[in-house]
C-alpha positions in Angstrom: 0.6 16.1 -5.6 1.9 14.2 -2.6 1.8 11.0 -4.5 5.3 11.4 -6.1 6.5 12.1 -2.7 4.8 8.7 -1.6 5.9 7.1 -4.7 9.7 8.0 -4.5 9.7 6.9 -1.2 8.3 3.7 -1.8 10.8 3.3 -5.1 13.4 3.5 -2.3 12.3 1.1 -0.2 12.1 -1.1 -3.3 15.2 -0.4 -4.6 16.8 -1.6 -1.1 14.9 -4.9 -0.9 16.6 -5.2 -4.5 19.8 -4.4 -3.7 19.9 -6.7 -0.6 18.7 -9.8 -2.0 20.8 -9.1 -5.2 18.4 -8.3 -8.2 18.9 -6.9 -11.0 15.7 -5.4 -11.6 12.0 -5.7 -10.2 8.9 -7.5 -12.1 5.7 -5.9 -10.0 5.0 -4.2 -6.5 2.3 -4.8 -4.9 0.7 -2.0 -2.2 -2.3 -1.9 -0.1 -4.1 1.8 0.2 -6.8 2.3 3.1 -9.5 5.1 1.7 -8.3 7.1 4.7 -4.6 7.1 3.7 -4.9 10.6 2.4 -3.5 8.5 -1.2 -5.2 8.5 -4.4 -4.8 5.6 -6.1 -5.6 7.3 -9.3 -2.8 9.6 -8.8 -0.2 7.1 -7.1 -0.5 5.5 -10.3 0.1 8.3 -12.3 3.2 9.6 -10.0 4.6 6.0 -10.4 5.1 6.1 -13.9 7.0 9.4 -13.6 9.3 8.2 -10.2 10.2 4.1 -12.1 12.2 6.1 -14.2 16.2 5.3 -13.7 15.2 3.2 -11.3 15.7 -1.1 -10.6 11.5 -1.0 -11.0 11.6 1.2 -14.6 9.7 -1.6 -16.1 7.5 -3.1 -13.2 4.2 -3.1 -12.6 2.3 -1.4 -9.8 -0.7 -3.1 -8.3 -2.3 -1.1 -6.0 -5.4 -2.7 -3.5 -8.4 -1.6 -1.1 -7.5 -1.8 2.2 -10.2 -2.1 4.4 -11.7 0.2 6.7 -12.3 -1.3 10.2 -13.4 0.3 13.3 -12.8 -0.7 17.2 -16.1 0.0 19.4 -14.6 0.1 23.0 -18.9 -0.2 23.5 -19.2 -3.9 23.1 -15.9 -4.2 22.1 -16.1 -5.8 18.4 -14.4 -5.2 15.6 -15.9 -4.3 12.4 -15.7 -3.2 9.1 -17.0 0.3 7.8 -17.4 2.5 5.5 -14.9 6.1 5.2 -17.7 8.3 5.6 -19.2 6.3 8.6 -17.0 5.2 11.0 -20.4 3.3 12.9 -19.9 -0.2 14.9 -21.3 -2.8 12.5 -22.3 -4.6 15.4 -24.1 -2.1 18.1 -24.1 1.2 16.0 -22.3 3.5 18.5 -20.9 6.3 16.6 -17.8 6.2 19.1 -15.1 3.6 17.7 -11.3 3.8 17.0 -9.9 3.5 14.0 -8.3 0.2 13.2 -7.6 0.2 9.8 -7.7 1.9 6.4 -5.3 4.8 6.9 -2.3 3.1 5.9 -0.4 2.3 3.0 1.6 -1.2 2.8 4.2 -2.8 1.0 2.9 -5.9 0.6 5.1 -8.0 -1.6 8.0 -6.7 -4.4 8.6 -9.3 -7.6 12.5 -9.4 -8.0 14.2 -10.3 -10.8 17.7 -12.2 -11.0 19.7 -13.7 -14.2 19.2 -16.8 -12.7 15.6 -16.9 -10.9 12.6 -14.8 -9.6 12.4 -14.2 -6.0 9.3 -12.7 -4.5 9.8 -10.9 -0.9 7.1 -9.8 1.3 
């Protein structure tokens, strides 16, 4: 399961942002998962609950979204979305398009919590 990989990676990550901006613990991360990613969301859930532990984000929530899939037709040169398991142009049809986006995973935002406020970054 690659997803505690993923996951401890990301608690790093997390756990830096913290430390930088001087919190003493973190409220909620927020990630964005493409459904080419090669992630479960399913089981990045699952692998979070075991990696929080000892860590600034023991008690935060993890709130994981869709990312879009979008595909680049060099064709007529549009952008469109698509689904995984047909990487068409939305606009002409061609079969032959670059992937734009929904193989990534993002950070998008980390809740912080300080003794005396709570800071949001990303």
């Amino acid at each position: 399961m690659h997803e505690l990989a993923i996951c401890q990676a990301l608690l790093e990550e997390v756990e830096r942002i913290a430390r930088e901006r001087g919190a003493e613990r973190v409220a909620m991360i927020r990630v964005r998962v493409g459904a080419l990613s090669g992630v479960e969301p399913e089981l990045l859930e699952r692998a979070y609950e075991v990696a929080k532990t000892g860590t600034l984000a023991a008690g935060a929530m993890l709130t994981i979204e869709d990312a879009p899939v979008r595909v680049y037709c060099p064709r007529c040169r549009a952008e469109s979305s698509a689904v995984a398991q047909r990487l068409l142009c939305g606009i002409c049809g061609d079969w032959r398009t670059q992937l734009a986006a929904g193989d990534e995973m993002t950070l998008m935002s980390v809740e912080l919590l300080r003794s005396d406020s709570v800071t949001t970054a990303g």
